[in-house]
C-alpha positions as CSV (number, residue, x, y, z in Angstrom):
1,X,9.0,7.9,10.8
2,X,10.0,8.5,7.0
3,X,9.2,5.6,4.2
4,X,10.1,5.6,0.2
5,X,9.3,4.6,-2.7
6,X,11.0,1.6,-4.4
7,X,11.6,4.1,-7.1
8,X,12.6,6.7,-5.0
9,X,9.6,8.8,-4.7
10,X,9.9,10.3,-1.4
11,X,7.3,10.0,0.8
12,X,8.0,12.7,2.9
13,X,6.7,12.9,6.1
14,X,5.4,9.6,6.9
15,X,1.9,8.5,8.5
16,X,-0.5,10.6,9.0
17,X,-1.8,10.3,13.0
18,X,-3.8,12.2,15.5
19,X,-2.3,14.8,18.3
20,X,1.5,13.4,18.2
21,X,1.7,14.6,14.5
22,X,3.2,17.7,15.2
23,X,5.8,15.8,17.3
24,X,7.7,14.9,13.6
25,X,10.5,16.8,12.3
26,X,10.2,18.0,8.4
27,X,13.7,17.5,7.1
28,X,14.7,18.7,4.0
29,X,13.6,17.3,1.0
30,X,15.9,17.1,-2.1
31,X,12.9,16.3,-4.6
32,X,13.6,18.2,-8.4
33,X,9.6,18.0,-7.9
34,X,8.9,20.5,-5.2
35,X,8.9,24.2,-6.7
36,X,8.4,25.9,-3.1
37,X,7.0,25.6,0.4
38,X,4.7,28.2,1.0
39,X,1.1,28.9,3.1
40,X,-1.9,29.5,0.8
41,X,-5.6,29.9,1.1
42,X,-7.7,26.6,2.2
43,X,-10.3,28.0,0.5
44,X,-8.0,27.6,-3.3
45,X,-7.2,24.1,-2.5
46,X,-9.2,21.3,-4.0
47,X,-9.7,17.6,-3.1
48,X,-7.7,15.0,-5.5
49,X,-10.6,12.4,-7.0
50,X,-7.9,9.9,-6.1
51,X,-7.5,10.3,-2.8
52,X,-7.5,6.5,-2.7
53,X,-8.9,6.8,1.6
54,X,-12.7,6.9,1.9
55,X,-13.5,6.6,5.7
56,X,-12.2,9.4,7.4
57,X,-12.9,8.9,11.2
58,X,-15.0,11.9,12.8
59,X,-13.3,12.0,16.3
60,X,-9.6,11.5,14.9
61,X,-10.0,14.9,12.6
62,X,-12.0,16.7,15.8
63,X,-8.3,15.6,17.8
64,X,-6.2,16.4,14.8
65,X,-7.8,19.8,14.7
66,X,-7.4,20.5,18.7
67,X,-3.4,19.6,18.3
68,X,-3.9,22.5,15.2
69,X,-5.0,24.8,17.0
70,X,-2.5,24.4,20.1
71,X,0.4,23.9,18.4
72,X,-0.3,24.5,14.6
73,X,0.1,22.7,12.0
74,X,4.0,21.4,11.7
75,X,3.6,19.1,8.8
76,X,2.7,20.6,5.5
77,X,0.1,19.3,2.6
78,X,1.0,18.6,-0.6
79,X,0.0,20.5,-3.5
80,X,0.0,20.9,-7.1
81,X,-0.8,24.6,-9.0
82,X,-3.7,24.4,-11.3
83,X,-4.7,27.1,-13.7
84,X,-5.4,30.5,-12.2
85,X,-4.7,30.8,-8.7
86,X,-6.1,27.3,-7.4
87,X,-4.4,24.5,-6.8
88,X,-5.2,20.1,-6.2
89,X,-4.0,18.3,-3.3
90,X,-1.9,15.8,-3.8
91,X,-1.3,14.5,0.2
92,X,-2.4,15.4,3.4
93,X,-6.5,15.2,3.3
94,X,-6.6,14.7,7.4
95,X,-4.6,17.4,7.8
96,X,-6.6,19.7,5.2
97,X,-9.4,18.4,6.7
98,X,-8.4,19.3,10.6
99,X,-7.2,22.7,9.7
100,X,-10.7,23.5,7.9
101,X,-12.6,22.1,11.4
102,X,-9.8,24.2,13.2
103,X,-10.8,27.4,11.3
104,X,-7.3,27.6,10.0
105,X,-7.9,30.5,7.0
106,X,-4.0,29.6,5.7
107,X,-1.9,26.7,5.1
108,X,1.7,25.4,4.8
109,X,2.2,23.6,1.6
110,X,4.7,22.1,-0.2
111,X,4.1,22.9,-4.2
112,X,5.0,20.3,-6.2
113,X,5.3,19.9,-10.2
114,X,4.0,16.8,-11.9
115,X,3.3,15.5,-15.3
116,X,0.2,13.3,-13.8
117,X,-0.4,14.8,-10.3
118,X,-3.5,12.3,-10.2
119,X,-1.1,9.0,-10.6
120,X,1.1,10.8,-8.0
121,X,-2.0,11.2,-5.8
122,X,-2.7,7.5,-5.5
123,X,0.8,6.7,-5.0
124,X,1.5,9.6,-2.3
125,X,-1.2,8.4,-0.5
126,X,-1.0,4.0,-1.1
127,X,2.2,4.5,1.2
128,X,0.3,5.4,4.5
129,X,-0.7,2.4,7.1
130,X,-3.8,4.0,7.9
131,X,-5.8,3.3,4.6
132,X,-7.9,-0.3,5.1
133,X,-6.8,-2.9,2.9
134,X,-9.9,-2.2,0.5
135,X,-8.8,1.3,-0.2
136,X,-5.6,-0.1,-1.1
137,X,-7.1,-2.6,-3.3
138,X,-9.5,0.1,-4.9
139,X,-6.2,2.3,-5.5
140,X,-4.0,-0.8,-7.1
141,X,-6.9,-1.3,-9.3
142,X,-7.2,2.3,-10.4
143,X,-3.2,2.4,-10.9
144,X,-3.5,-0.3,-13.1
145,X,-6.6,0.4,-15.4
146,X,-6.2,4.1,-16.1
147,X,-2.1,4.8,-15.8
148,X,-1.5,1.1,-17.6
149,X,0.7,-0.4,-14.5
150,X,1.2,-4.4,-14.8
151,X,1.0,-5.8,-11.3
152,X,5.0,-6.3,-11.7
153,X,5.7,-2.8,-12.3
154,X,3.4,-1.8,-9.7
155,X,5.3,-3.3,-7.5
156,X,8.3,-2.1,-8.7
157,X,6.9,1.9,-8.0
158,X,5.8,0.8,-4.9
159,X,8.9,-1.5,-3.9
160,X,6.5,-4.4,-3.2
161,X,6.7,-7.4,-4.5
162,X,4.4,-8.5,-7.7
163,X,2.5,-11.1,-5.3
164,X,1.8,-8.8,-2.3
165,X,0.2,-6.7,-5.8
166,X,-2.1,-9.6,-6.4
167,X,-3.0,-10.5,-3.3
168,X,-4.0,-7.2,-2.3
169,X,-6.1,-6.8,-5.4
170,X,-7.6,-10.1,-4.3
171,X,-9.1,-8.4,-1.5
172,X,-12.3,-6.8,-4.3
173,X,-13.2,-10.3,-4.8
174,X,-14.5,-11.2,-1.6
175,X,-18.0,-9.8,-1.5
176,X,-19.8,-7.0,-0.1
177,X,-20.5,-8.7,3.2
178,X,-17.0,-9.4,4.0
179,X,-15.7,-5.8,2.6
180,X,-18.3,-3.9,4.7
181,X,-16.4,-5.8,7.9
182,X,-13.2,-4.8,6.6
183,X,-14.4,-1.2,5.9
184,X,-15.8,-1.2,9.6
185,X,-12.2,-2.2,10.7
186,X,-13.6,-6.0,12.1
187,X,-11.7,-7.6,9.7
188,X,-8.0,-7.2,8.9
189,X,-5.4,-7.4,5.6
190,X,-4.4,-11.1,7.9
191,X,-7.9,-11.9,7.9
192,X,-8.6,-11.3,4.1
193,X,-5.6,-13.4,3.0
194,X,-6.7,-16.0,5.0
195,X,-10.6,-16.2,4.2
196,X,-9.3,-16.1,0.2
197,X,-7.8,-19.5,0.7
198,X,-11.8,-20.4,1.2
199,X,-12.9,-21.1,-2.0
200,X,-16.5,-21.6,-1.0
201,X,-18.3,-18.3,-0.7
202,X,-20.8,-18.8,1.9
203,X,-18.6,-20.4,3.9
204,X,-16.2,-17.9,3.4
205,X,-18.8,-15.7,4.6
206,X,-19.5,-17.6,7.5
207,X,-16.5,-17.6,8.7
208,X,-15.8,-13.7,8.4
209,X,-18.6,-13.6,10.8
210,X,-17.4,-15.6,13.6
211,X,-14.1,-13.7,13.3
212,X,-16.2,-9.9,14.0
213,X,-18.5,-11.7,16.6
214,X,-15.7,-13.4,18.4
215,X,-13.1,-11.1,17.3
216,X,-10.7,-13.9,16.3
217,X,-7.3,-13.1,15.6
218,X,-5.7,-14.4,12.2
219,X,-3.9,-17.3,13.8
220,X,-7.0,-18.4,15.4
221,X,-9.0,-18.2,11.9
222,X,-6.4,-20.4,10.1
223,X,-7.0,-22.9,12.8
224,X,-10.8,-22.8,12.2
225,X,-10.9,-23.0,8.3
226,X,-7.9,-25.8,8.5
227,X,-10.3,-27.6,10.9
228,X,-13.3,-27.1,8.6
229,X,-11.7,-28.1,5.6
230,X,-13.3,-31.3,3.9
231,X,-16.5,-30.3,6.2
232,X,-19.9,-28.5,5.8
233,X,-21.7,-25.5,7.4
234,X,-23.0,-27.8,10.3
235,X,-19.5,-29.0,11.1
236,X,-18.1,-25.4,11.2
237,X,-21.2,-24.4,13.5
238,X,-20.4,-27.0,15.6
239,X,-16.8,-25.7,16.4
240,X,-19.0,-22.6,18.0
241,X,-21.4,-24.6,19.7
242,X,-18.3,-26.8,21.0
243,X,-17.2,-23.2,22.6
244,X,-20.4,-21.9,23.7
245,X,-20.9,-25.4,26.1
246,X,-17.1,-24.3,27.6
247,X,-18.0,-20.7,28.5
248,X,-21.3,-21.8,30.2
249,X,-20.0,-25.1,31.7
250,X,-17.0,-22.0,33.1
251,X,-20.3,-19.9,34.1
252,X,-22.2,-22.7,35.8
253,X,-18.9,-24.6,36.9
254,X,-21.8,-27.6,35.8
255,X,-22.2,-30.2,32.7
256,X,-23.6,-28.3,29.7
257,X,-25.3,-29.6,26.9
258,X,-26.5,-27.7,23.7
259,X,-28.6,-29.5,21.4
260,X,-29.1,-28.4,17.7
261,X,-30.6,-28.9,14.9
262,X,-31.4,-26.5,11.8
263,X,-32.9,-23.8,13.2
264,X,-33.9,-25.4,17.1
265,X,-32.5,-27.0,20.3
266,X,-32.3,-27.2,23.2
267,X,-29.7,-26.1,26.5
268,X,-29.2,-28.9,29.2
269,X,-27.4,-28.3,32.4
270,X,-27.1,-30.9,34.6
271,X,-27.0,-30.4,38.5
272,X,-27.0,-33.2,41.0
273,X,-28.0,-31.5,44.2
274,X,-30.5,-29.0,45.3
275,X,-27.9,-25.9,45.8
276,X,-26.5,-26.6,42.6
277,X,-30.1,-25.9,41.3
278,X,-30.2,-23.3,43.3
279,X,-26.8,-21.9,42.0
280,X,-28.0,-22.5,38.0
281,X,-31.4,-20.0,39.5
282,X,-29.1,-17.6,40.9
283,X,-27.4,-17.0,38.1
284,X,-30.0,-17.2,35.9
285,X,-32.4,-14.7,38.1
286,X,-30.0,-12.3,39.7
């Protein structure tokens, strides 16, 4: 699947995925950047500080590197020459990364010329659907304070628009808690627009939760902060406590009550018979 630029960067060979990478087809690139495709040592290629992905997923590279080995490695990296005989990575850290777990001593590269291969970096990279909405915050932000982007003409390199540029820088302002779920993959890019319509924080916070425990969806979310707008904490927890009585009443097939308050309650089920007692035991002492 090939994507480009806005500004015509190319971005030449797509996603990066697990054992059905070598399944593309490298089609010839007309790029005045690229001096020559060629396979060098992994041991002269360095890591770009602006690789803008930070989670790398152990048991992805370990199948990356099994479809190496079998097959070999189809889809080259792209490089940039340094001084001497060494040269900085510019795209393709999964793949580097497989190929040095698959004992690979040589790779294919494409060598490309830049006047800023670390700007390049960042923007070779922001392309691919596989880095977590935080990473493409963090990359956005480090565009714009150390190569002097505006949000509009980040967008235009991109071909995005200027808002989807805000938005996603929005993403850095919602707090540690909620960026560690988005890190761990328990809350998407859908579920961070929504939870920055929240303007209270712990609420905010509060809410993220329930979407990891209950893995909401984002439709599902918009419904529960529309219905908690105007309302406290204690009206949001009631929405879950509303649920919890539907799932048991489903598990007893019986009336169920949950009583709350602060931090204690109580659970009431109400049976009107002895086997329904008996049914509440059973299912309680299996």
């Amino acid at each position: 699947m090939k994507k480009r630029l806005g500004r015509g960067l190319d971005a030449l060979f797509g996603d990066e995925y697990l054992g059905n990478e070598n399944e593309s087809t490298v089609e010839e690139v007309n790029d005045q950047n690229i001096e020559r495709i060629e396979e060098i040592d992994i041991d002269l290629i360095e890591l770009s500080e602006n690789q803008p992905r930070k989670i790398f997923n152990d048991e992805e590279i370990e199948e990356l590197a099994n479809s190496i080995k079998s097959v070999g490695l189809i889809q080259p990296i792209v490089v940039q020459k340094k001084d001497g005989n060494r040269y900085i990575l510019i795209a393709g850290e999964r793949r580097l990364r497989a190929c040095m777990l698959a004992g690979i001593k040589k790779v294919k590269c494409i060598i490309k010329k830049y006047e800023n291969p670390f700007e390049i970096a960042l923007i070779e990279n922001i392309q691919r659907k596989d880095l977590n909405p935080y990473e493409k915050a963090l990359a956005f932000k480090k565009l714009i304070e150390e190569f002097g982007y505006t949000q509009e003409k980040l967008g235009e390199r991109l071909g995005i628009s200027r808002a989807k540029v805000a938005n996603t820088l929005r993403i850095l302002n919602l707090g540690e808690d909620i960026i560690n779920l988005i890190i761990e993959g328990k809350i998407s890019e859908g579920h961070a627009k929504v939870l920055l319509s929240v303007d209270d924080e712990q609420k905010r916070n509060k809410l993220a939760q329930i979407v990891a425990e209950k893995n909401l969806s984002v439709r599902e979310l918009e419904k529960l902060v529309k219905s908690s707008d105007n309302k406290n904490e204690i009206e949001v927890e009631s929405e879950i406590i509303r649920e919890i009585e539907e799932n048991l009443m489903k598990l007893f097939g019986l009336k169920v009550k949950i009583q709350k308050k602060k931090n204690r309650g109580k659970i009431e089920i109400e049976f009107t018979s002895d086997e329904e007692l008996e049914k509440i035991i059973s299912i309680l002492m299996p």
